[in-house]
C-alpha positions in Angstrom: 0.4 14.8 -1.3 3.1 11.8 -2.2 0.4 9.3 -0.4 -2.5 10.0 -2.9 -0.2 10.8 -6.4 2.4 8.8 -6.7 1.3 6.4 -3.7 -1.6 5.7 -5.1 -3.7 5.6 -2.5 -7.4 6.2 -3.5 -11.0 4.7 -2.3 -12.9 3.5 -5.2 -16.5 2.0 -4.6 -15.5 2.0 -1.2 -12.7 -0.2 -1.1 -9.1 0.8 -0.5 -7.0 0.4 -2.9 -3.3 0.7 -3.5 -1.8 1.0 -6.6 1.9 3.7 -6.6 3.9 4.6 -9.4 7.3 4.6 -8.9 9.2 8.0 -11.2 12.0 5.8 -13.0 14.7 7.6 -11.6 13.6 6.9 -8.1 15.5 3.3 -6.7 12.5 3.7 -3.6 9.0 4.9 -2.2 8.2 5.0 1.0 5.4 6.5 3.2 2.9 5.8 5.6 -0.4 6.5 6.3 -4.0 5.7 8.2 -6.5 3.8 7.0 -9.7 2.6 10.0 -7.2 3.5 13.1 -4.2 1.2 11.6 -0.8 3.0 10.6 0.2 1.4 7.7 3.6 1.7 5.9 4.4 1.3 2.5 7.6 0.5 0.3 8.0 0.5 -3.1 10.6 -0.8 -5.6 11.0 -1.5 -9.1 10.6 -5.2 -8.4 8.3 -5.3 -5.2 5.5 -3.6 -2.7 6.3 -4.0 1.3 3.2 -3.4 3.3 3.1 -3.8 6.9 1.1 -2.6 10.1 0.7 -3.5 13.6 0.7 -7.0 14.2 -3.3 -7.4 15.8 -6.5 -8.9 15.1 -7.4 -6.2 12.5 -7.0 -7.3 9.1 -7.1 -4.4 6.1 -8.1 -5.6 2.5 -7.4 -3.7 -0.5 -6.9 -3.7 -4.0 -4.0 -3.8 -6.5 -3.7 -3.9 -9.8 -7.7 -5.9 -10.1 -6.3 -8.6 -7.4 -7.8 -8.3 -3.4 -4.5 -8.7 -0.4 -5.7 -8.8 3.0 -2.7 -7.2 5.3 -2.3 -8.7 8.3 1.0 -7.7 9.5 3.7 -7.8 6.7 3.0 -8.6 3.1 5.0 -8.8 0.3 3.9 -8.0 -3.5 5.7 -8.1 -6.8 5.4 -5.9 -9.1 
């Protein structure tokens, strides 16, 4: 599946993290998946990571890259 190889989408230690490789000749990555109930969706360019879910109470945290996000609704990473 996209979501787990080149999404990067793995639970280590029990903690989510989210970490996808983008092939160079790719300009974008984008897919979506479920993580505790929440739908979240994911895209990825060369210069950035879009996450986003549901806008609720329910906050995710995972890891990237060493360094803990906590997803709310939108967030916005640079790669």
């Amino acid at each position: 599946m996209i979501v787990f190889g080149y999404g990067g989408v793995r639970m280590i230690e029990s903690q989510l993290r989210i970490e996808p490789h983008l092939p160079k000749k790719w300009k974008v990555l984008e897919y979506g998946f479920d993580y505790h109930g929440e739908a979240i969706h994911v895209e990825l360019t060369k210069d950035k990571m879009n996450l986003s879910k549901e806008n609720n109470d329910h906050v995710i945290s995972f890891m990237n890259k060493g360094q803990k996000y906590l997803l709310k609704n939108q967030l916005t990473i640079k790669m």
